[in-house]
Every structure is written in C-alpha cells, then in structure tokens.
DOFI-679706 format. One record per residue (C-alpha): x, y, z; residue number from 1; residue in one letter. Coordinates in nm, 2 decimals, padded with zeros to 4 digits. Layout:
# DOFI-679706
REC   east  north     up num residu
REC      X      Y      Z NUM      A
...
This chain:
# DOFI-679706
REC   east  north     up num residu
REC  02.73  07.58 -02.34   1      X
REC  02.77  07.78 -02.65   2      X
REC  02.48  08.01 -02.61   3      X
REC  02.40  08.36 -02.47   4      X
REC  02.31  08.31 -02.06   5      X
REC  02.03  08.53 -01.94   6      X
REC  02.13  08.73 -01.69   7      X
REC  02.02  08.60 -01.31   8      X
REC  01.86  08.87 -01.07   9      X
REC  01.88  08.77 -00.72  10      X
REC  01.67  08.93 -00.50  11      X
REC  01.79  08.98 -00.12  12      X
REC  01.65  09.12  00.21  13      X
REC  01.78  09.05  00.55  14      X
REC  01.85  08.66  00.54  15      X
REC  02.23  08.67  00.60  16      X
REC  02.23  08.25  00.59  17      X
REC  02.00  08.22  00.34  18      X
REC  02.16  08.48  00.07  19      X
REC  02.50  08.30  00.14  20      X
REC  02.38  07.95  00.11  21      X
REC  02.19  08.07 -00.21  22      X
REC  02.47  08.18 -00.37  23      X
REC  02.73  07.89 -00.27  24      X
REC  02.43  07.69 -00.46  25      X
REC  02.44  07.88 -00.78  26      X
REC  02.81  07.88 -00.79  27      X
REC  02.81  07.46 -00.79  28      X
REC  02.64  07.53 -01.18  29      X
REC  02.94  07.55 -01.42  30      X
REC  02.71  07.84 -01.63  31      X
REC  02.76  08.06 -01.37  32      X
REC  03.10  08.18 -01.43  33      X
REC  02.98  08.26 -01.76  34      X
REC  02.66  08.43 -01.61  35      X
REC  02.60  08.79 -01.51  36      X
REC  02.42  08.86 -01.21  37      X
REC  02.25  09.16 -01.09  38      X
REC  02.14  09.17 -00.70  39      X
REC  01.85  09.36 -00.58  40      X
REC  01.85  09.44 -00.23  41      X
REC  01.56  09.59 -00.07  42      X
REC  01.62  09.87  00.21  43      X
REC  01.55  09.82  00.58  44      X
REC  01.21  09.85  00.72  45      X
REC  01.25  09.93  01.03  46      X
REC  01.57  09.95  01.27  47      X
REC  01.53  09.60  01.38  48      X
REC  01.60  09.52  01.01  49      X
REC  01.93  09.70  00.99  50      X
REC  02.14  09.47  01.13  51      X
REC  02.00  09.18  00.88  52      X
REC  02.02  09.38  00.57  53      X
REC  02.37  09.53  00.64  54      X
REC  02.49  09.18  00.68  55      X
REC  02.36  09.05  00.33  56      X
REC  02.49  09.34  00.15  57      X
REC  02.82  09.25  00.34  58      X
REC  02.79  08.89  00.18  59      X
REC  02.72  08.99 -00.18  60      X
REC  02.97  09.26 -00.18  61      X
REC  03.24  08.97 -00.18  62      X
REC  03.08  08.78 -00.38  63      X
REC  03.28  08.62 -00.68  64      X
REC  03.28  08.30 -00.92  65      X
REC  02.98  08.52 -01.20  66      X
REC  03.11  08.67 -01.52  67      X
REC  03.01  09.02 -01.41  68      X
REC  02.84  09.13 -01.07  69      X
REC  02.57  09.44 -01.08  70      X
REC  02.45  09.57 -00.74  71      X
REC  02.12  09.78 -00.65  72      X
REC  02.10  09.86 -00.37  73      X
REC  01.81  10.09 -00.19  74      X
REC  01.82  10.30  00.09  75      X
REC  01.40  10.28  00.16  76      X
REC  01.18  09.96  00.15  77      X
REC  01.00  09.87 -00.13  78      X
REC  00.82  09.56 -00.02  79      X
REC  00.86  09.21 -00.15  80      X
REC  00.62  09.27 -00.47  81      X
REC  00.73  09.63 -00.57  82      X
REC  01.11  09.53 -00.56  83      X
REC  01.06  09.22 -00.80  84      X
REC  00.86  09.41 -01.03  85      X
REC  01.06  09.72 -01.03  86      X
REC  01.38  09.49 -01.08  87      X
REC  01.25  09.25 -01.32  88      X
REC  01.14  09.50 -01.54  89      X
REC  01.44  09.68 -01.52  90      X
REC  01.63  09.41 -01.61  91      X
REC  01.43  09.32 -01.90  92      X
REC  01.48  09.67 -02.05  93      X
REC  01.78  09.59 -02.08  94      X
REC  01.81  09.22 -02.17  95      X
REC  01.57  08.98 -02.36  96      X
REC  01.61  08.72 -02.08  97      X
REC  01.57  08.67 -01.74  98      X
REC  01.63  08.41 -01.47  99      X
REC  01.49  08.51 -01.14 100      X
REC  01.60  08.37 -00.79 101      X
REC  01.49  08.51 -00.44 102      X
REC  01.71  08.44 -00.14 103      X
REC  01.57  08.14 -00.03 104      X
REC  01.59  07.96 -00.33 105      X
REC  01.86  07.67 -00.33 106      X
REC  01.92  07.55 -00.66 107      X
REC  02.07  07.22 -00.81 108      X
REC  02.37  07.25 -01.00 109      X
REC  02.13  07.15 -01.31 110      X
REC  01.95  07.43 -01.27 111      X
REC  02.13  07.67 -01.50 112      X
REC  02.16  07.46 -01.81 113      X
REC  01.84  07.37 -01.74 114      X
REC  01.67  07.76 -01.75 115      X
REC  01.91  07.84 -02.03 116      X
REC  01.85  07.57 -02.23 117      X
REC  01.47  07.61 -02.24 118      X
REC  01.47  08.00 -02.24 119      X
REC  01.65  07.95 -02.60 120      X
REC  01.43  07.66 -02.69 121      X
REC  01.06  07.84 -02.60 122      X
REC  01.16  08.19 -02.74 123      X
REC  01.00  08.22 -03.05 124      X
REC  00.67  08.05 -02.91 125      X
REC  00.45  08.34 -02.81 126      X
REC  00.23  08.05 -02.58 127      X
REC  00.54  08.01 -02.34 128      X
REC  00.56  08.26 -02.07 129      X
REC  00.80  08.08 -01.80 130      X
REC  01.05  07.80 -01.68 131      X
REC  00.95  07.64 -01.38 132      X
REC  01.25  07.54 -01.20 133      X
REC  01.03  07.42 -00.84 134      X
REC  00.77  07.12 -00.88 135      X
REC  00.56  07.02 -00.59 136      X
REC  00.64  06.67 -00.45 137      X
REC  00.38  06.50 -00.74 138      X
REC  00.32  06.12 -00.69 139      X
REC  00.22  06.11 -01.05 140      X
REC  00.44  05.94 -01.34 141      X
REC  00.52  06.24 -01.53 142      X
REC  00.73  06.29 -01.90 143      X
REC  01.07  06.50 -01.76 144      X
REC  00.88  06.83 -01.86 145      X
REC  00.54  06.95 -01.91 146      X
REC  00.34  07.29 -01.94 147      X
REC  00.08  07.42 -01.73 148      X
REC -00.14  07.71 -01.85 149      X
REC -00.01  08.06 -01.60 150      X
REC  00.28  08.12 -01.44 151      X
REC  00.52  08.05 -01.14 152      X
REC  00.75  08.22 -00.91 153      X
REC  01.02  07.96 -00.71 154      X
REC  01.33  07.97 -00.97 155      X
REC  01.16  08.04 -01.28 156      X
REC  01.31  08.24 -01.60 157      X
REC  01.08  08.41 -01.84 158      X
REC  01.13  08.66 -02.15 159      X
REC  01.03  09.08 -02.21 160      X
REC  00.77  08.98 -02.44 161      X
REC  00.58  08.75 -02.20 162      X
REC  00.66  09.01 -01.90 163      X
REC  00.52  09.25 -02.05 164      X
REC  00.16  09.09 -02.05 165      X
REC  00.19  09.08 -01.64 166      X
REC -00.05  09.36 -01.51 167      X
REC -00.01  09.46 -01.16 168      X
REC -00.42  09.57 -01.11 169      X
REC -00.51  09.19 -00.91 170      X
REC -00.85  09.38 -00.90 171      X
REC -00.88  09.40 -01.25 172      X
REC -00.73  09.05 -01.32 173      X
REC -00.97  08.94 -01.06 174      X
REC -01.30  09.06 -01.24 175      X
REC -01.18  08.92 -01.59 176      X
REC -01.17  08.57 -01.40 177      X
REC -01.50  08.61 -01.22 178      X
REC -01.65  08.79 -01.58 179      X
REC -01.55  08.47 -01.79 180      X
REC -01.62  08.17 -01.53 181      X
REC -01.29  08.05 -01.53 182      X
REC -01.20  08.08 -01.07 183      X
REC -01.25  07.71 -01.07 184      X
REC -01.00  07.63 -01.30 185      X
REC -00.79  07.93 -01.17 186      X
REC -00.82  07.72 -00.85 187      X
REC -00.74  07.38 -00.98 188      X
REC -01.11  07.23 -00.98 189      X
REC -01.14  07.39 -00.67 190      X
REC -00.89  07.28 -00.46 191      X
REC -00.64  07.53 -00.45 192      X
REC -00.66  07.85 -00.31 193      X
REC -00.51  08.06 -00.54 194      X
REC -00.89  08.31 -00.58 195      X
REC -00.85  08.37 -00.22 196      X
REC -00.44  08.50 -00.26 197      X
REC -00.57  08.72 -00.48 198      X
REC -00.88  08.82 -00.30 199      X
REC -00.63  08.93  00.01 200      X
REC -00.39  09.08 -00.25 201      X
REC -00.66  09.34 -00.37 202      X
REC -00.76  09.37  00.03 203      X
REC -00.40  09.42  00.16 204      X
REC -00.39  09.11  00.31 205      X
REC -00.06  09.00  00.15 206      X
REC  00.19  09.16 -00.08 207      X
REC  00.15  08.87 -00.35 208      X
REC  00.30  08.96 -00.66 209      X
REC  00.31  08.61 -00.79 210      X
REC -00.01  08.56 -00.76 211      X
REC -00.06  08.84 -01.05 212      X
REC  00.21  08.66 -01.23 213      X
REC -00.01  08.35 -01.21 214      X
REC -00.31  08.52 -01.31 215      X
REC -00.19  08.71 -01.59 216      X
REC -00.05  08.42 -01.76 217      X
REC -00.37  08.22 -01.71 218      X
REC -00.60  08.51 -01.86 219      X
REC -00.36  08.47 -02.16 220      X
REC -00.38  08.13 -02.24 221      X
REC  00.00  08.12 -02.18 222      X
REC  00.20  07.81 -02.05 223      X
REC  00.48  07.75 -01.84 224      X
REC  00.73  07.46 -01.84 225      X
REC  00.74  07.29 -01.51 226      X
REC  01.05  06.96 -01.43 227      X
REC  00.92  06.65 -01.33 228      X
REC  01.08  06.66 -01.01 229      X
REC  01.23  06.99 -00.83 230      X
REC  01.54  07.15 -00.93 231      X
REC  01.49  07.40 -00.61 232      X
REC  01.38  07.40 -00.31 233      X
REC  01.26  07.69 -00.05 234      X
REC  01.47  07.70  00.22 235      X
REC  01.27  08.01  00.35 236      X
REC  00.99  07.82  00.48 237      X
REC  01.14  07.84  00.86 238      X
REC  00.95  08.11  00.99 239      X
REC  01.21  08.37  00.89 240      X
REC  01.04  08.50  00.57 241      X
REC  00.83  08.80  00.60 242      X
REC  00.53  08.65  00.44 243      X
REC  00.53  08.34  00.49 244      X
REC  00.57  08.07  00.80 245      X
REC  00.69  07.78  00.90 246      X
REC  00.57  07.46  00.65 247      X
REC  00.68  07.08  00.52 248      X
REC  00.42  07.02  00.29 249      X
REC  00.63  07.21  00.01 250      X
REC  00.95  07.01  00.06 251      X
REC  01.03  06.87 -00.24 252      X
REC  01.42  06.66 -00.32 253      X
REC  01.62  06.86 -00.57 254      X
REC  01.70  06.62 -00.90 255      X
REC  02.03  06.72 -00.89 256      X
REC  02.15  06.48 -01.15 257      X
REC  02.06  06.40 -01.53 258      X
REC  01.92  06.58 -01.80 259      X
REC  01.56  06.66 -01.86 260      X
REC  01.44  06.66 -02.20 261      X
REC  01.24  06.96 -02.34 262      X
REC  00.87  06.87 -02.40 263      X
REC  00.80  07.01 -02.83 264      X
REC  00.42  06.95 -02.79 265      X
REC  00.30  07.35 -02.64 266      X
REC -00.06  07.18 -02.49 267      X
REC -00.12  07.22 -02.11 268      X
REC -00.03  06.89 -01.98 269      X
REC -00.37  06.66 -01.89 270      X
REC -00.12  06.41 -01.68 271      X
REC  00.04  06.73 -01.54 272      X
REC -00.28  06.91 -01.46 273      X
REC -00.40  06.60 -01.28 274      X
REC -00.13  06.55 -01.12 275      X
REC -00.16  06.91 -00.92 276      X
REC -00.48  06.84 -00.87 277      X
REC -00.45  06.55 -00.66 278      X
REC -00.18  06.76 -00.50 279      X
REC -00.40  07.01 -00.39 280      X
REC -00.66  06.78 -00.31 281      X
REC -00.45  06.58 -00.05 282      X
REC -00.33  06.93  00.08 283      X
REC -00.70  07.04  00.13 284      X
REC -00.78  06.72  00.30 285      X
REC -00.46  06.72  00.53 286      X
REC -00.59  07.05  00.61 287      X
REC -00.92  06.95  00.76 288      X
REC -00.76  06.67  00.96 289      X
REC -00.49  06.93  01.10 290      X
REC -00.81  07.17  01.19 291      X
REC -00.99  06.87  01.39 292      X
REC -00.70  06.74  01.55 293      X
REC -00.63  07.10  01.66 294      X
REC -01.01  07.14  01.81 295      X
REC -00.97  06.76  01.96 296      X
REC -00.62  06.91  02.15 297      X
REC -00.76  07.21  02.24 298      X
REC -01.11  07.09  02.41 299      X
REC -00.89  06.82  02.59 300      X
REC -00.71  07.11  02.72 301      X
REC -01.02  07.28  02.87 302      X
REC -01.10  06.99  02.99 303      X
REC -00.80  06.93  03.21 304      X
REC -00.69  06.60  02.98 305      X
C-alpha cells in the first residue's frame, strides 16, 4: 500500500487474553509492519486490578511485528472515557490520522487496508467524521459501504479536524438535541436507546464517552462510513469488561475476505438507516419477550413449579 498509515492507538486495561488475542489479530494485516502503534494503558484501580494490568503491560512490552511501538503507561486510573480522550487527542496533536482499537476488539486481516484506504479517500470531505470498522448483524441487502449521520466507537479511525468537533459536556450536547427536536432520530425512530446512555452519562450512571462521540457527530450533520458486514467483532462482551456484561445479540461474523468498495455519494444511507432500524426494533421487541419470560420463570418459582 503506497500511502502514509495512520498511526493505531490501542487502548489496554487489565484483559491479559484479550490484549494478546487483539494484537495476534492485528498482526494477521500485512499494513501492520508498516504501521506505528502507540498503547495506552490505564493504571490499576484498586489492588485487585494489579495483577491484571501488570500482566498486559507484560504482554505489550514484547510485542513486535509494528513499524515502531510507543508505550503510555500510567501509574493512577483514568477511567475508560478520560483515557481515550486524553490519548486520542494526544495522538492527534501529533498526527492527522488516527485508527482506534480497544482491547477487545478482534479485527479481520482486511481491516487495515480497509481504515487506511478510506481515511485517505474521505479526508478532504469536511461531512466525514469516521470509519466504521463493526456493523451490527443487518439482515438488509446493503451496497459494501454506506454512511450514517454521527459517529461510532468498535474499530473506527477518524481525523484532527473531525475530533476536534467532539465536546465532552453530554449535558450540553443533551440540551442542543432536546432544544432542536431531533431525540427521536438521535434514537433511531425511537428504538434505540441511545437518549437514555446519555441521560445516565450526565447522571454518573456510566462512563460513556462514545456516546458523546455519537452525539457530537450527529449535532454536526457529519457522517460515518459503516462495512456492509463486520470487519470486528467484540470479544469483550463475556462479563469481563468493566462496563459492560455478558451479551449475543451484538455477535456479528468478521468478513474477512474481499474488498469493499468506497461509497462516492456523502448522503446518509436511506437503505442503511432502515436497516438499523429494524435492528433496533427486533432488539426492542426481543427485549420485552426476555422481560416476560423472566416474570413467567420467576412467578413459577414462587409458586413451587
């Protein structure tokens, strides 16, 4: 690939198996001897986390395969969102591109070209504030790429000049939406939940920086460029992230093979929005029938059936 690579910032905690399983996927893309990448590895929390987070800085200490290898690491805890927004930025001070990973991202050994290419495609067009690398397991026909108005945070690559329109105030970006009517199509018609992330963001609830991400893009009119089908997949949803449990409904197969051609029209996708929706909406409705069965069990339980 004769082209600049953006630099890849892997961000790592205290998921020994992940981290390495991670990496061994990156190393399968032939860009990344040619890449540099720059870990970010949060400090322990508490003493029960020492043991995890000694181990992964154990791991990426040996790492090799990457054209050069920068390490921060930090002696306190940041937290999830403080240590991707401190370490983006800081990366994109120093670079005009960025490709971001977390440690429970497995990628396809597409996914490099794939970031790289479209980063270099989509620069000049001020509408395009991301690459998608994760797509939820659509039933739709889809074209091999689309845009979607906000953002997205599972393998994604963006550039400083849409970065810097992110704001960090989810109490602010929340009041825009409500001021100028636009929480149901924040929330996909409706049927996502994506008001309420941000609702327990400004609460405390969770630590969501993605869901500012999202937001911030979408207040902006800005796009981002999803794959037809996945070219990661969270491997993190086993109950061993800190915020977040144990699911299937996000499973998506990595398209491992193939190229994907860029979409040149920048218009948020009508097939692509639809195409969520009806995700979301068969989520929602899975929902419900996981609540009644759950009240069904637990009344039979009472009752000694």
């Amino acid at each position: 690939m004769n082209m600049n690579l953006a630099p890849i910032a892997l961000f790592v905690y205290k998921r020994p198996v992940h981290t390495q399983r991670v990496i061994e996927a990156l190393l399968t893309n032939p860009e990344a001897k040619s890449s540099d990448l720059i870990i970010f590895a949060d400090g322990p929390k508490n003493s029960k986390d020492h043991a995890g987070t000694k181990a992964v800085r154990q791991i990426v200490s040996e790492i090799t395969g990457f054209r050069s290898i920068e390490f921060h690491f930090s002696e306190m805890n940041h937290g999830l969102s403080n240590s991707l927004i401190n370490g983006i930025t800081d990366v994109l001070e120093r670079h005009e591109r960025i490709i971001v990973l977390e440690d429970d991202i497995l990628v396809s050994r597409n996914f490099l070209k794939f970031m790289n290419e479209a980063l270099v495609q989509y620069e000049p067009e001020p509408r395009v504030a991301s690459i998608h690398g994760y797509v939820y397991p659509l039933e739709s026909e889809l074209p091999d790429t689309f845009f979607l108005r906000g953002a997205d945070c599972w393998g994604w690559a963006t550039w400083r000049r849409a970065w810097s329109e992110f704001n960090p105030d989810g109490r602010a970006l929340y009041q825009e939406l409500l001021e100028s009517g636009q929480l149901k199509d924040f929330d996909f018609d409706g049927f996502a939940q994506y008001t309420q992330m941000l609702l327990n963001q400004i609460q405390g609830r969770n630590d969501s920086w993605a869901v500012r991400w999202y937001a911030s893009a979408f207040l902006k009119d800005m796009l981002t460029l999803y794959p037809k089908q996945s070219l990661v997949t969270n491997i993190g949803l086993d109950g061993t992230g800190t915020h977040s449990g144990k699911s299937k409904i996000l499973n998506a197969p990595i398209f491992d093979s193939g190229n994907l051609a860029l979409e040149l029209d920048i218009v948020e996708s009508t097939l692509g929005r639809g195409a969520f929706e009806n995700y979301f909406r068969s989520c929602a409705a899975t929902s419900r029938q996981e609540k009644v069965l759950n009240r069904l069990r637990f009344f039979r339980q009472l009752s000694g059936r």
